[in-house]
N, C-alpha and C positions, 0 to 999 in steps of 0.2 A: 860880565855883560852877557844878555842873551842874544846868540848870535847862532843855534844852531836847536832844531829839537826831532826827536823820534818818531818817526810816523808810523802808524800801526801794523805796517807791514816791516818793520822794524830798522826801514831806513832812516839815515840821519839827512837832513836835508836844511839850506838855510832859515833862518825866523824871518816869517814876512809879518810886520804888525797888521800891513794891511787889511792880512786876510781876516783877524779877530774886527776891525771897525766894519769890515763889510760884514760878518755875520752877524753881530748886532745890531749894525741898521736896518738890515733884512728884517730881524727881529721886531722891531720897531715898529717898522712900515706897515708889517702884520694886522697890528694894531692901530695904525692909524699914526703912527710918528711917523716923521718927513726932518728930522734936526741930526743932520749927520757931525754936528758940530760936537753936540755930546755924546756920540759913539768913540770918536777921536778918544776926549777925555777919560771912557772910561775905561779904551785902551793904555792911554797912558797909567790908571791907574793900575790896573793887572802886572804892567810890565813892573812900574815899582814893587809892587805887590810882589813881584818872582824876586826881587834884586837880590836876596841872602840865597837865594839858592847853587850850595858850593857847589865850584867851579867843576870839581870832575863827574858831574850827575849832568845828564843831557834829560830836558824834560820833555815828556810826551806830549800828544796830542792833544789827552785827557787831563794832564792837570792843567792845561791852559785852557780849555774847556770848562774845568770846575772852579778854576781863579775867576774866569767871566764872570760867573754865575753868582758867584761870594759878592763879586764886585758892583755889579746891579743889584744885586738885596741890601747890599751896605749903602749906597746910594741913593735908595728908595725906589727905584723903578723895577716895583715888582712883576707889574703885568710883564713890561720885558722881557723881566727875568723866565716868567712863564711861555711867552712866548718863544725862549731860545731855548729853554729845554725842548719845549714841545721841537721845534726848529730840528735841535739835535738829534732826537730820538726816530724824528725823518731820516733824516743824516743816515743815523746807523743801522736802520732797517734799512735802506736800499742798497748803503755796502754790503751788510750782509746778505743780504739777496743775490747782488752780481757778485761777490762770491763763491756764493753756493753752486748758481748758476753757471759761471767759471769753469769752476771745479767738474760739473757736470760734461758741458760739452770737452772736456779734454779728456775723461775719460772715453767718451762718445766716439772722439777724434783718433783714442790711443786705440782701442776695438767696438764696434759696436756692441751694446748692451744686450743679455739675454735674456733680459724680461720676459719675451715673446717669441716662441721657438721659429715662429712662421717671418718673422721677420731677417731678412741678411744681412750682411756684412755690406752690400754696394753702397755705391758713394749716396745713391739717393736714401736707401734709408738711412745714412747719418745724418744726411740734411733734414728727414721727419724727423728722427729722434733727440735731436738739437733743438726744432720747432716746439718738441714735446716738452723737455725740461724748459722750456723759456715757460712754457702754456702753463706747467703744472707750478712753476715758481709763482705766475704770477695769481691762480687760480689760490694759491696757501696763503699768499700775503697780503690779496686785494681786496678776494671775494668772498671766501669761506668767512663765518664764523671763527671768533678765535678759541672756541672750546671744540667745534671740530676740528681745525688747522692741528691742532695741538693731538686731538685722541687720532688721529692721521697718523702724525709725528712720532707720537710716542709709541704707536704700535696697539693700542685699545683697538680701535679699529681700522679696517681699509677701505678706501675710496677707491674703486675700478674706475680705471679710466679718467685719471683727474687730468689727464692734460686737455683731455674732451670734453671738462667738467658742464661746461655752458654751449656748448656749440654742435651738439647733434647728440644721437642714441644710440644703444646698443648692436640692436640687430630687428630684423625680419624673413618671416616667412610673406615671402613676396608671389603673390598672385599670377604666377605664368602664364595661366591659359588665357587672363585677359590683355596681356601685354602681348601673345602671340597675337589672340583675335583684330585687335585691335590698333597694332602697330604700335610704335613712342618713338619717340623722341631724346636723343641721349646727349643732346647739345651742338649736335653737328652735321641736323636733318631730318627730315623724318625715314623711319625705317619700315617701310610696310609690312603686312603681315605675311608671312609665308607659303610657299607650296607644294613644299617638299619635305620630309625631314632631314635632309643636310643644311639645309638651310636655320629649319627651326632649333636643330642643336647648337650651331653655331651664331646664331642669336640668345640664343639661352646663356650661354658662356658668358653674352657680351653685357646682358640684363646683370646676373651676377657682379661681372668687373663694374661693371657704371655705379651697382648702388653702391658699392662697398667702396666706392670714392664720397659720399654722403653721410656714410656711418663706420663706424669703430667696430663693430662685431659682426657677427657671423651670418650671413646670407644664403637663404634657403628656401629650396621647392619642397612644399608639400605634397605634394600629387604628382610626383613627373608622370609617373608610367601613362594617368589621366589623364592629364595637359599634353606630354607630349603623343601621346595614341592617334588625337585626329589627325596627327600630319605624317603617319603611315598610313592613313587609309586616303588622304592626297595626293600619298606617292604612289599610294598600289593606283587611283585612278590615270595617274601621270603615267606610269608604265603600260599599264592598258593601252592608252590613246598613244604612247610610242609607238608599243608594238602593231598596234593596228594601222598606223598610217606606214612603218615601213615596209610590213607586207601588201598593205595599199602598193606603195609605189613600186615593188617589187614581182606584181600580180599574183600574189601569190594567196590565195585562201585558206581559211586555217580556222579548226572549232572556234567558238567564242571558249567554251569553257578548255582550251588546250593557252590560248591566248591568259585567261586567265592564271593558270597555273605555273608559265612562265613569268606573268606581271608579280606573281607571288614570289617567287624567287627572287627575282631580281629587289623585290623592294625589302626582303632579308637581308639583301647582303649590303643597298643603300641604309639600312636603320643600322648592321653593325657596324657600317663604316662612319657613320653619323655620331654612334656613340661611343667609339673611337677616337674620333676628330672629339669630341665633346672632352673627353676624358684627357686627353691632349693639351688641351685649351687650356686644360681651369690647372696644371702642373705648368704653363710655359706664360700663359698672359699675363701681366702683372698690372695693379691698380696702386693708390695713391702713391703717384707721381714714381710709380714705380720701382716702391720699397718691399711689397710681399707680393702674393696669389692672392688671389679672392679667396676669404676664408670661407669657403661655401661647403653646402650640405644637401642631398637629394630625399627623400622619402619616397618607395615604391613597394610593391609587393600584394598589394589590394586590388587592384581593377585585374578584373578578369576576360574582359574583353579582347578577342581577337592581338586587336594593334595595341592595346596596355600590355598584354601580357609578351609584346613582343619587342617593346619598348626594356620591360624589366630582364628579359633572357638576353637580349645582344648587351647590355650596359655590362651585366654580370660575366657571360664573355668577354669581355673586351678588356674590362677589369681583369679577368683574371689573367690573360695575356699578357698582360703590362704594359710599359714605356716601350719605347724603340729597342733597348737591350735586355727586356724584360723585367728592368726593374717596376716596383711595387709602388704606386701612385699616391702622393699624400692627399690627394685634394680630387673628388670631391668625401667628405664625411660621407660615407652610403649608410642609411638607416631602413634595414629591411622590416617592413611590420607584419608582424606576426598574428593573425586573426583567426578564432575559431571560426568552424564551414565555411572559412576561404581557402587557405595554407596550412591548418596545422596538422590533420591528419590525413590519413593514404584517400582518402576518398572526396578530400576537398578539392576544387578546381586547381586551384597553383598549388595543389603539394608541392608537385616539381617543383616550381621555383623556388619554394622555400626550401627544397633539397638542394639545389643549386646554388642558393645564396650561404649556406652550408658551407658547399666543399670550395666555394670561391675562400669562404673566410677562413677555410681548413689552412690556404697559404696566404692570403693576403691580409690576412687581420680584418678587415671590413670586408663583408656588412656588419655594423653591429645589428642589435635587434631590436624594435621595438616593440612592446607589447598592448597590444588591443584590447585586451580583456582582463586588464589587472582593475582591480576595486575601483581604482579612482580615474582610468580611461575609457572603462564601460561605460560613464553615463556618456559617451560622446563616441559612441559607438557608430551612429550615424555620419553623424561630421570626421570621425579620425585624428586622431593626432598625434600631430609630427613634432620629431625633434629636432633640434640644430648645433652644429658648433660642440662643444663640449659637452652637451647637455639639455641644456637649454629647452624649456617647454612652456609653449603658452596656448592656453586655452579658456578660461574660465573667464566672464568679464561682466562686472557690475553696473561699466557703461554701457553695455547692448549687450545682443547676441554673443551666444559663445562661440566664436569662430576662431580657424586656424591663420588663414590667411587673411594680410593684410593687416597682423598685429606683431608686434616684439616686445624687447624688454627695452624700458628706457634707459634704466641707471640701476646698478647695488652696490652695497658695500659689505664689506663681509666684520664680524665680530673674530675678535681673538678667543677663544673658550680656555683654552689654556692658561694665558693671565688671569683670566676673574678667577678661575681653581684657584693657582697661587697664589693669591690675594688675598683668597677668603681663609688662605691654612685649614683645609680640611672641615670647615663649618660649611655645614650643607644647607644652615638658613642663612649666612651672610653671601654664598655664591648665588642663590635665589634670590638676594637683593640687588647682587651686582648686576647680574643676568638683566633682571627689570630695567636697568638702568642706562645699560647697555645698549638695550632695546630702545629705549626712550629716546636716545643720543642716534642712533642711526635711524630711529624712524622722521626725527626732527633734518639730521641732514638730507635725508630724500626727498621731505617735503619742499626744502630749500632749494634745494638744486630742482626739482619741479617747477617751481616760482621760476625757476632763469630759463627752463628748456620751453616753459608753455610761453612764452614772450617770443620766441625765435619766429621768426615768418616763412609762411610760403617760399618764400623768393629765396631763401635760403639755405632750402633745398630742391636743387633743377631737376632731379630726377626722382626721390624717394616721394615728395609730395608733387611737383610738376606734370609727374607722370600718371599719377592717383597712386601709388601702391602702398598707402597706406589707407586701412578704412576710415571714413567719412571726412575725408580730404577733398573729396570731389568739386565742392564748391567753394574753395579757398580763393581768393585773389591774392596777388603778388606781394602786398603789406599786411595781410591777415597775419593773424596769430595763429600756430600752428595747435592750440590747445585742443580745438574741437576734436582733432584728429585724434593726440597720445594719447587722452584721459583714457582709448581703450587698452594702451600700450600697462604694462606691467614695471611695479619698482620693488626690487628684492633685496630682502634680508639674509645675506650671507652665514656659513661660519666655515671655521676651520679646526680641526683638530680634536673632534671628539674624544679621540680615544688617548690623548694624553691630557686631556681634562678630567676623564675619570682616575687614570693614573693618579693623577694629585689628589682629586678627592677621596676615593676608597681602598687604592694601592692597587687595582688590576682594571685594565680597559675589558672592555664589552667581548673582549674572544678569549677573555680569561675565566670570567667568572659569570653567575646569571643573575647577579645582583647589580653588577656591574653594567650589563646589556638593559636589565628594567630601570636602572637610573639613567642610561643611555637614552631611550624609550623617551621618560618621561622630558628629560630636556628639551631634546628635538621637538618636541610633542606642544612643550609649552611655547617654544620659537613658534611651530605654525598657529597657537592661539592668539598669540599676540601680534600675528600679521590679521590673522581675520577677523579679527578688534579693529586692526587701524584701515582694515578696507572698509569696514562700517561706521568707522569714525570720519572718514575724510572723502568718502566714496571714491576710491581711487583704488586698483587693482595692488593690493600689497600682496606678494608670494614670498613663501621660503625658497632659500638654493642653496643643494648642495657644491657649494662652494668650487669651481676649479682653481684651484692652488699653484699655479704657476710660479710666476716669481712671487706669489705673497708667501711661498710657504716657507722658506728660508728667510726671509725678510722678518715675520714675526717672530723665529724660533731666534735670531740672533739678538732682535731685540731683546728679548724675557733671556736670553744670556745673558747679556750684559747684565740686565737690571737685577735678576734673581741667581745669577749662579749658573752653576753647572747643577742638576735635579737627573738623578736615575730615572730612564723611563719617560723622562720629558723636554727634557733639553741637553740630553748626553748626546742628540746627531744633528744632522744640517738641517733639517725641516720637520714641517707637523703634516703630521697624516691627513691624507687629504678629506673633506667634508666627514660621515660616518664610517667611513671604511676601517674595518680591522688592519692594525698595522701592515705595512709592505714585509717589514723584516722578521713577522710572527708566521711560526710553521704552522698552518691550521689546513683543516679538507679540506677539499672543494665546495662542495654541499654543506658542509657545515656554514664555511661561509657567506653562500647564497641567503641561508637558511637565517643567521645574524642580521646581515643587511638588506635583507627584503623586506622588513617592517620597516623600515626607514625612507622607503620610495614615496607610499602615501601623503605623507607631511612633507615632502620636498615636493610643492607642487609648483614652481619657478624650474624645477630640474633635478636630475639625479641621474649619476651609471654606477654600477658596480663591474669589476671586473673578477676574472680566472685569470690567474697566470700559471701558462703550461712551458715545458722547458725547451719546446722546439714543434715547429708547425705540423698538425697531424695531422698529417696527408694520409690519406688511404685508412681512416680512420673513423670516418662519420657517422658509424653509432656511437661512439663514444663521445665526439662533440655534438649530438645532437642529445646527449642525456643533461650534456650539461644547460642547454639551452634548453631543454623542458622543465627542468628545477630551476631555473632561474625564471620564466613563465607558471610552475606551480606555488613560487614562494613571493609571488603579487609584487615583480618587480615591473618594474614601467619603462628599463632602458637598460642595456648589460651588454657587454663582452667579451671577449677571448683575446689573453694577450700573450704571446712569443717572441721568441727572437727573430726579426728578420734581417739577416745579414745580405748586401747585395756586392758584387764584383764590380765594379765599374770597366772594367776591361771585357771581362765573357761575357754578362749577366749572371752567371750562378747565382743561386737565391738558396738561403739554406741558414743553418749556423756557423758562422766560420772563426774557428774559434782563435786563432793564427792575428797577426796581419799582412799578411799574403794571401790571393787564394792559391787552395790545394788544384785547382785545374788547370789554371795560366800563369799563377807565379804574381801575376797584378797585386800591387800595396795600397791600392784604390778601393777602399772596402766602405762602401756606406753600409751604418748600421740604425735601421728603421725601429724607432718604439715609439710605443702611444704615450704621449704625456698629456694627460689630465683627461684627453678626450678624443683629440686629435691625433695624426702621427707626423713626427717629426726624422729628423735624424740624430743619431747621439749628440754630434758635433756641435747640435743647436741649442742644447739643452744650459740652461744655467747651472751653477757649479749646486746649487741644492738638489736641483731636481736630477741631476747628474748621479750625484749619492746616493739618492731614494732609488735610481732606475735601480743602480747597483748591488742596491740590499735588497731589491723583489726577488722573495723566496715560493716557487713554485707551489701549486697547489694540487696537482695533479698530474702523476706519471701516465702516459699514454702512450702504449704500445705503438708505433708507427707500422700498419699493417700495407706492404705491397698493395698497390691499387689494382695489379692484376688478377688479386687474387679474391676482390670484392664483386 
């Protein structure tokens, strides 16, 4: 007698008939039956239908599932029958979805996940990241395509940002000086505009936190030193008219130009404490609902004006001074731009500061640099432009103007380069088909995902569209579609892994051989053709990006484990080398290196950095870091920098490399250790266990003398 069966989580539990006559009248109903009279019967017949089955075999779920099924086709009632497969096959997608989804938040619950270095451990980022896997579950199983959901899955390609997938973008370079002029609005007032710069840094901070509650990536001034300049020359009037009404009341007379010279001072030491208090902000204030910092990013080093150039010297102090114990600030990204007859030689106005921005990065790792007069930033010479966040560049735009501000990236996904190698077994015209194909598949999902983000409205974002700061948003209303505005926004074709895709295809990546770096070349080469095919196909802003490889870069290198093995050279470690870069764990120059991956800047026109990794901060050192930053300026890169160890004391501050875990000055076991992953700087501790291994295998490219600064 059936009186007991297995449920798929392998419980034994009692037989209710009931439950088979209700899911066949469901069935039924579907279709338009309403006779639960013969759902009854054809219960009854299943159940005979089981009756031989010996006694010591407890049946599952599934064969009383697939007796249903028998038993409705034998009976005649096909549609039924179709209809309860269909029924079932519900069924077992949404189990398996809760689930998966399950499984996720308890991992969530057990540590939070390190997909994202910038995010912590508090309670409130488990509650995002809980939010995120419900988002991204239902994003694979509701909304996607099932030949994306799948090349997702499988690892062919990756969707950034899928738990985001439909409900906002990327990032922006957001327009300050017209949110200062102008005042906004951030939900809770209006915020006039400023008079001071303590005022206007500490609104800047807040512009930052508010948009990055709107969007998923990284938030950036293009022009601070420009934007924030007129409100030093605010303060110098504000100081002025102090000091002139307190010697007023005080009867006391006094040059105007003595008066000046004091107003002058004083509004030095309000901008350094301004950008202080600023630098402060964006390391302690924290945005969505209080799970990271504003992932933000500044651009300075061009205006040369008086209060710009005083904007970029106190930031660069201030930075270099540190936190309260002198630890080293992860946040803001500082991108110093490097421009011929402005900064780059002795006789340019901000030489200085780009000497300065030098010996700050001699200990601090940032500024990185940006370059102004690489091939393909020259034509925008005029306008400038800035980078963000890891990378990140937008400039070029087939809907308008090419402007910086006031546009970002909407959505990318990155390609696996490494699979299609292995795939193709060393044919270099079946990897050139896969390549195509590949291309085809992530240019179709952009599009798709386009279709859901240009449908969002106004209304649904209070502050990135509410406030204008995106261009041609201005005259949106609250149910508009938000389209008018993105189409200027940008959607990119990722990759990862070049140099162990050539590995498979030729047996040496690009710092091995020079055959290997000219098929390097052309690959990349064909990726930007086939974006500026699909911007003239679709008129929509398609760019290349050099891929930042976070948690995708272990993610795909375990997939193609599983799937292909263990392969020398390509999946013998935890991750793939990030976008073009010559491997972490390959001993090569310095210069040599620049001199590899500076062809590669060009065609990454969505982004690109390359780095140096030196074996300790070289202080007292700055011809030698300033040779490397001219080779990386002579060999047409567009974004680079200097990476070290920086180790901090949490007890003294000592900053240094502390190779112990103690330090050697106080004995403290409180040792945070600061490195750049992918673009940004993190702390070791934050790091995912791939990107953990990659730190570990960065093999130096350059010994530098650490020369006394007294003696420079």
């Amino acid at each position: 007698m059936l009186t007991q069966i297995r449920k798929r989580d392998d419980r034994i539990v009692p037989f209710n008939e009931t439950k088979i006559t209700d899911a066949i009248f469901k069935a039924a109903q579907s279709i338009g039956g309403e006779d639960r009279q013969t759902a009854m019967e054809v219960t009854l017949e299943v159940i005979r239908s089981l009756h031989d089955t010996p006694a010591d075999y407890i049946l599952s779920v599934e064969d009383i599932q697939d007796a249903v099924e028998k038993a409705l086709i034998e009976r005649g009632h096909a549609r039924t029958a179709k209809a309860y497969i269909l029924y079932r096959e519900r069924r077992s997608m949404v189990r398996e979805g809760r689930t998966e989804l399950m499984n996720a938040v308890a991992e969530i619950l057990k540590e939070t996940n390190r997909d994202n270095a910038n995010v912590g451990n508090s309670p409130s980022a488990k509650v995002l990241q809980i939010s995120e896997a419900a988002s991204k579950n239902y994003y694979l199983k509701r909304v996607l395509a099932a030949e994306e959901s799948e090349a997702h899955i499988d690892g062919d390609m990756y969707i950034h940002d899928l738990s985001w997938y439909g409900k906002t973008f990327t990032c922006l370079q957001i327009p300050l000086d017209k949110l200062l002029r102008e005042g906004f609005n951030n939900g809770h007032g209006y915020i006039r505009p400023p008079k001071g710069i303590k005022t206007a840094a500490a609104l800047a901070a807040i512009i930052l936190q508010s948009n990055q509650n709107d969007m998923h990536g990284g938030q950036s001034f293009g022009y601070f030193d420009r934007d924030m300049g007129h409100y030093v020359e605010l303060e110098l009037l504000r100081q002025i008219d102090i000091l002139k009404e307190d010697f007023e009341a005080a009867g006391v007379t006094v040059p105007e130009e003595k008066i000046i010279e004091v107003a002058k001072k004083r509004t030095e030491d309000e901008t350094y404490q301004a950008m202080e208090g600023f630098i402060y902000n964006l390391n302690t204030m924290h945005s969505r609902a209080g799970a990271q910092v504003p992932f933000s990013s500044i651009n300075f080093g061009t205006d040369i004006s008086w209060s710009g150039r005083m904007i970029t010297e106190k930031f660069l102090l201030a930075y270099e001074k540190g936190l309260g114990r002198g630890e080293t600030p992860l946040f803001p990204n500082v991108c110093f731009k490097v421009k011929d007859e402005v900064n780059y030689e002795p006789e340019d106005p901000n030489y200085d500061l780009f000497q300065l921005s030098m010996r700050v990065a001699c200990s601090r790792l940032f500024p990185n640099f940006s370059f102004q007069d690489s091939t393909f930033n020259a034509p925008f010479r005029d306008e400038e432009v800035a980078y963000m966040g890891c990378r990140t560049r937008v400039i070029s735009d087939v809907n308008g103007m090419s402007v910086t501000n006031g546009r970002g990236n909407l959505s990318f996904s990155t390609i696996n380069l490494p699979r299609l190698a292995i795939r193709a077994e060393k044919n270099l015209s079946v990897f050139w088909k896969y390549l195509d194909e590949a291309v085809d598949l992530v240019i179709k999902q952009l599009l798709n995902r386009y279709e859901v983000q240009k449908n969002l409205k106004m209304k649904d974002f209070p502050f990135l569209m509410g406030q204008h700061l995106y261009v041609d948003c201005e005259d949106l209303k609250p149910n508009d579609s938000v389209e008018k505005a993105i189409r200027h926004g940008s959607l990119s074709i990722g990759f990862i892994g070049l140099a162990e895709c050539l590995k498979t295809l030729v047996g040496t990546h690009h710092g091995e051989s020079d055959s290997a770096q000219a098929l390097g070349l052309s690959i990349i080469s064909h990726l930007r053709v086939r974006c500026d095919m699909a911007t003239n196909d679709h008129n929509l802003n398609f760019t290349l990006l050099a891929t930042p490889a976070e948690q995708l870069s272990g993610k795909f290198t375990k997939l193609d484990k599983d799937k292909y093995g263990l392969i020398p050279g390509v999946t013998d470690k935890d991750w793939y080398t990030n976008s073009f870069h010559v491997p972490v764990e390959y001993e090569i120059d310095a210069f040599k290196k620049i001199a590899l991956e500076g062809p590669y800047h060009k065609y990454c026109n969505a982004g690109h950095i390359s780095y140096i990794e030196l074996p300790s901060a070289p202080k007292g050192n700055l011809e030698a870091f300033e040779a490397i930053v001219r080779a990386m300026y002579d060999n047409d890169m567009g974004y680079a920098a200097v990476n070290f160890p920086v180790d901090i004391c949490k007890g003294c501050g000592l900053n240094g490399v502390i190779e112990d875990d103690t330090c050697p000055k106080c004995g403290d076991d409180h040792i945070s250790r600061v490195r750049r992953i992918t673009g940004y700087l993190s702390t070791l501790d934050n790091f995912n266990d791939s990107k953990l291994a990659e730190a570990k295998a960065r093999k130096t490219h350059m010994k530098i003398p650490v020369k006394s600064p007294e003696k420079n």
